[in-house]
C-alpha positions as CSV (number, residue, x, y, z in Angstrom):
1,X,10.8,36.6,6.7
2,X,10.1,35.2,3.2
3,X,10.1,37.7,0.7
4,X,6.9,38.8,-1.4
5,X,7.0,40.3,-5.2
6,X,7.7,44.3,-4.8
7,X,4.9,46.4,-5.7
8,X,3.7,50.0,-6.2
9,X,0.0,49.4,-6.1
10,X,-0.9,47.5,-2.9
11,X,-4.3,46.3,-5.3
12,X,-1.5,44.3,-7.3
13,X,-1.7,40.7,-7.2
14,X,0.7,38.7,-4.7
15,X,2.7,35.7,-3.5
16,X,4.3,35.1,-0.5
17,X,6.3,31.5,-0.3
18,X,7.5,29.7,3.0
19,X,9.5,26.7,3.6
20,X,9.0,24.2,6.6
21,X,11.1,24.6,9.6
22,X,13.0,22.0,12.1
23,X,10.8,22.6,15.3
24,X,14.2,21.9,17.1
25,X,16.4,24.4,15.8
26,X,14.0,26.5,13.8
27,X,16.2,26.1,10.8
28,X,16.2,26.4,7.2
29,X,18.8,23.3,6.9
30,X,17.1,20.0,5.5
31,X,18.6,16.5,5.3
32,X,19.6,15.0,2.1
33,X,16.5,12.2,1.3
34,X,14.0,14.2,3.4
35,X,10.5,15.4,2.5
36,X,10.2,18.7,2.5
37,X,6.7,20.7,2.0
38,X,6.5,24.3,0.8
39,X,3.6,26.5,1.8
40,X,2.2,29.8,-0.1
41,X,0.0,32.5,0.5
42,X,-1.8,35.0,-2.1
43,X,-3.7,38.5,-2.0
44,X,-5.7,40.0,-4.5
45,X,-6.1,37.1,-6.6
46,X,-10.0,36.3,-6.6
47,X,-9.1,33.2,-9.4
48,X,-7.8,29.5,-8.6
49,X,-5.0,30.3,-11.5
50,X,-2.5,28.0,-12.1
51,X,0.7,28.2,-10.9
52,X,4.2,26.8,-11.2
53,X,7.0,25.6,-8.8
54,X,10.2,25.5,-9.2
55,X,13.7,25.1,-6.8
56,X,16.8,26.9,-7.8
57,X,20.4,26.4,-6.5
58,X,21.5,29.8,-5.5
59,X,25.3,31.4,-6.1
60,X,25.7,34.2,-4.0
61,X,27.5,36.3,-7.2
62,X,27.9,40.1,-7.4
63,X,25.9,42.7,-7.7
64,X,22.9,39.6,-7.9
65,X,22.6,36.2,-6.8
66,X,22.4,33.8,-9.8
67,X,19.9,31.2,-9.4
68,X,19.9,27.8,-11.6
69,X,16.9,25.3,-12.3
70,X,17.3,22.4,-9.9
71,X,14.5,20.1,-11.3
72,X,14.0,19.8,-15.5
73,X,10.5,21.2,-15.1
74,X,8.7,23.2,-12.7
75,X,6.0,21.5,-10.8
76,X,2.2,22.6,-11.7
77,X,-0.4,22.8,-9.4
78,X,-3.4,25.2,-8.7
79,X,-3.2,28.3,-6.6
80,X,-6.1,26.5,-4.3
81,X,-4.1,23.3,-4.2
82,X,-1.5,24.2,-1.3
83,X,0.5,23.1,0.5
84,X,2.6,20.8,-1.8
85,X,5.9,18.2,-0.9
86,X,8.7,18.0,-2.4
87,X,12.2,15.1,-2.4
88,X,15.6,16.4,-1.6
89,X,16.5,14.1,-3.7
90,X,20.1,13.1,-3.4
91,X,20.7,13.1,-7.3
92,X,19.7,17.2,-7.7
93,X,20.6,18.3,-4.4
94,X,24.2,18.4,-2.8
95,X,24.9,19.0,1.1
96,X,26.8,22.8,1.9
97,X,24.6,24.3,-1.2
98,X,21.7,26.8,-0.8
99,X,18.2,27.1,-2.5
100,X,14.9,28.8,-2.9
101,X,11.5,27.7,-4.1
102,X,10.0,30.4,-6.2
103,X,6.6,29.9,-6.8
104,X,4.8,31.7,-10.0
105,X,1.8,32.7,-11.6
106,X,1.8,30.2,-15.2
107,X,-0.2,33.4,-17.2
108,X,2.2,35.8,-15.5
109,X,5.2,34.9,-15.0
110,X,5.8,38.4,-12.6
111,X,3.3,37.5,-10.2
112,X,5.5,35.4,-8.2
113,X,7.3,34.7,-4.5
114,X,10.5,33.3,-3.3
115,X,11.2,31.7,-0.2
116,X,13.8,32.3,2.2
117,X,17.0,30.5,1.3
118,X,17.6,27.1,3.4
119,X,20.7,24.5,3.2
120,X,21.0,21.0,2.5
121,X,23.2,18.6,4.5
C-alpha cells in the first residue's frame, strides 16, 4: 500500500500518492519511454492549495533510504487538478534503478505523500 504522512491528530491534513499499475502483472516496473500517470488522494484539506511533484531516485542506504531529485524542478499543479502524467524519460531515468513520487503541499512542505517504490526497465 502507498504510504501516507504519519500523524498524531487524525484532524491533520493528509496525502496519500499512488502510481499506475501493469494490469498484466500488477507491477510497479515501467518501461523506459513510457507514460506514466500518478494519482493522489487528500483528507482534511477543505482548500484547492497548491502542490508540488517531484520523482526521486532512491538508494536503499542504512539506517534511511537516501532519495535524489530526478527532474531540476518539481512539477506544480493544484490539489483539484489530479491525476497528472509524467515521461520516463530515458535521459533522467536508468533501467535496474528504483523511485518514488512524493507529492507536497507548496505552503507546507510537511503535508506530503510518497508513493510506493516501482522500477524502470
Amino acid at each position: 500500500m502507498p504510504e501516507t504522512i504519519s500523524v498524531t491528530n487524525p484532524n491533520n491534513p493528509q496525502i496519500k500518492v499512488t502510481m499506475s499499475q501493469d494490469v498484466s502483472t500488477h507491477s510497479l516496473e515501467y518501461p523506459i519511454g513510457s507514460t506514466q500517470t500518478v494519482k493522489w488522494d487528500s483528507s482534511n484539506l477543505s482548500e484547492d492549495p497548491e502542490i508540488s511533484i517531484q520523482v526521486y531516485k532512491l538508494f536503499p542506504t542504512i539506517p534511511e533510504p537516501t532519495y535524489l531529485d530526478v527532474w531540476p524542478s518539481p512539477m506544480t499543479s493544484k490539489l483539484s487538478q489530479k491525476p497528472t502524467t509524467f515521461l520516463i524519460d530515458p535521459n533522467l531515468f536508468s533501467p535496474g534503478e528504483w523511485y518514488v513520487v512524493r507529492v507536497s503541499l507548496v505552503a507546507d512542505d510537511k503535508v506530503s505523500g510518497i508513493s510506493d517504490p516501482f522500477s524502470v526497465k
